[in-house]
C-alpha positions in Angstrom: 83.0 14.5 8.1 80.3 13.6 10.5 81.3 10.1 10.7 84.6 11.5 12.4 82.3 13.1 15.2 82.1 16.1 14.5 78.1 15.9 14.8 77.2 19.9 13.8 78.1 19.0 10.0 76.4 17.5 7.7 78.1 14.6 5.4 78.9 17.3 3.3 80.8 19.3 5.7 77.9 22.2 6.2 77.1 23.2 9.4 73.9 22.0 11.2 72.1 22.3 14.2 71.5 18.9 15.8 68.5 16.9 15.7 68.2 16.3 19.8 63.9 15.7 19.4 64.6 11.6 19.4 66.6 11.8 22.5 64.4 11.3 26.0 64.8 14.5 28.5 67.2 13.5 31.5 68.8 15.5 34.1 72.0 16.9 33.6 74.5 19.0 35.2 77.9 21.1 34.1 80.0 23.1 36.1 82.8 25.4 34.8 85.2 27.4 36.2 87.6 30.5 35.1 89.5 32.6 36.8 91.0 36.8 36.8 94.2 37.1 37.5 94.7 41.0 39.1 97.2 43.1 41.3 96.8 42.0 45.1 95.4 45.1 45.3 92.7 45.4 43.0 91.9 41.8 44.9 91.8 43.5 47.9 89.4 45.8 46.5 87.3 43.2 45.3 87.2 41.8 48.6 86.4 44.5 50.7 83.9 45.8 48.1 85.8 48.4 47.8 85.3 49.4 43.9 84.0 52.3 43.1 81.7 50.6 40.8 79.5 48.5 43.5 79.6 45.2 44.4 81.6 43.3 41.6 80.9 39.5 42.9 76.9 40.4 43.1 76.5 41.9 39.9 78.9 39.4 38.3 76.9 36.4 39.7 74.1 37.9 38.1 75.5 38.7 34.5 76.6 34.9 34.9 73.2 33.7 36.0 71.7 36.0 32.6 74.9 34.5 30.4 73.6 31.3 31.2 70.4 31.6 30.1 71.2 33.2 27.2 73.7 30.7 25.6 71.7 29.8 22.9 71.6 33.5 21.3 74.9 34.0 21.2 76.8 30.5 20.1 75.2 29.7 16.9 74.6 26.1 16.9 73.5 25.9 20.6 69.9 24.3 21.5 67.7 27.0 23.6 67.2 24.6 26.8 64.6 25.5 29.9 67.2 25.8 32.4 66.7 24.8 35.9 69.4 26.2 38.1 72.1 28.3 38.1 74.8 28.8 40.5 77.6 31.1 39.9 80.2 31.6 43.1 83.3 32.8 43.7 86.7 32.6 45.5 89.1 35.3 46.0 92.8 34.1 45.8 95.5 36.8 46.4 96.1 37.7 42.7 92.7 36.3 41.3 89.2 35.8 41.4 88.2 32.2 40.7 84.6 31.9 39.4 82.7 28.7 39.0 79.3 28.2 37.8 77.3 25.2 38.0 74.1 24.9 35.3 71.4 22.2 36.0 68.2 21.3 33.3 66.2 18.1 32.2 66.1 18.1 28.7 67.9 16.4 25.8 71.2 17.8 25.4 73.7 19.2 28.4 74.8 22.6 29.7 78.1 22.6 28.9 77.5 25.7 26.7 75.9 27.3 29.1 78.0 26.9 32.4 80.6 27.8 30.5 79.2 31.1 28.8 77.7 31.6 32.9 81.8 32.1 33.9 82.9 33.8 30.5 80.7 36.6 31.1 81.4 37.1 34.7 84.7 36.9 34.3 83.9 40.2 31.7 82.1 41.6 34.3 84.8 41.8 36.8 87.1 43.1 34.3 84.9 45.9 33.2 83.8 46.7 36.8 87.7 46.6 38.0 89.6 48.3 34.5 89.7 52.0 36.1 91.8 50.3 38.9 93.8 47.4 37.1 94.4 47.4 33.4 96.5 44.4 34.1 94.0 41.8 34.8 93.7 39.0 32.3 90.9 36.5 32.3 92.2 32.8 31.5 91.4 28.9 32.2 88.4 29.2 31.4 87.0 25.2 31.1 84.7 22.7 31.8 85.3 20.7 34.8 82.3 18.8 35.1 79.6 17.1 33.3 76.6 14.7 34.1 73.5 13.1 32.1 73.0 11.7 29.1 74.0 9.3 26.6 78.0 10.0 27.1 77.4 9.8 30.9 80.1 11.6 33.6 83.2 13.6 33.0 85.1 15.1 35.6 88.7 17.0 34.9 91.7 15.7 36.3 93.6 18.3 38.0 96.6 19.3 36.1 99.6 20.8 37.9 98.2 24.3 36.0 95.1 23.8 37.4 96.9 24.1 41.3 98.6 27.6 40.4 
């Protein structure tokens, strides 16, 4: 099975955790993005720091920020990397809240796990800090948009007509 690319099996089909210690440390960079879709209202709220709560976009950058670094403990085959940066920002639409978080390191394998567990758990922390005023909101599109270093070099998402909504 490994042959086919999946490379966390074995050629017996077990899981593994990769052997990155061959590889030579280089810099490299992921961004992600999600968004929460919510009432104009609770937006409003959001936007005004209006939630009774506190400040939803400062303690969600920081749950980010702490996702990212975390990664490792809580997806199974995921290499614990010395992150260097994190940035985790946001953009209020009318019926959302668009999050985007941007992990750098230099070290053997990317952040992809990492940027993208950064805007998973801030997009849980905006739900839980805005669920006594919207029980609507819904967390979705959450994916990688962006990735640098390494031996399978750039990616960058195309925008999709989805993507523009």
């Amino acid at each position: 099975m490994a042959e086919l690319g999946f490379t966390h099996l074995d050629p017996l089909g077990r899981a593994r955790m990769v052997d990155v210690t061959p590889k030579d440390p280089t810099h490299r960079r992921a961004v992600a993005k999600g968004r929460v879709f919510m009432t104009p209202e609770t937006a409003s709220l959001v936007a005004r720091g209006a939630v009774s709560k506190g400040d939803v976009l400062a303690v969600a950058r920081v749950a980010g920020i702490q996702a990212a670094k975390r990664a490792s403990d809580l997806i199974p085959l995921c290499h614990p990397l010395l992150i260097g940066g994190v940035f985790v920002n946001f953009r209020i639409e009318d019926d959302h809240v668009e999050i985007e978080a941007q992990v750098d390191t230099v070290d053997r394998t990317g952040v992809e796990m990492e940027a993208l567990t950064a805007v998973a758990v801030a997009a849980l922390t905006i739900y839980d800090m805005c669920k006594s005023a919207d029980r609507t909101m819904r967390i979705s599109d959450i994916a990688l948009w962006e990735k640098s270093g390494g031996r399978s070099g750039t990616f960058r998402r195309e925008i999709s007509p989805d993507d523009a909504r």
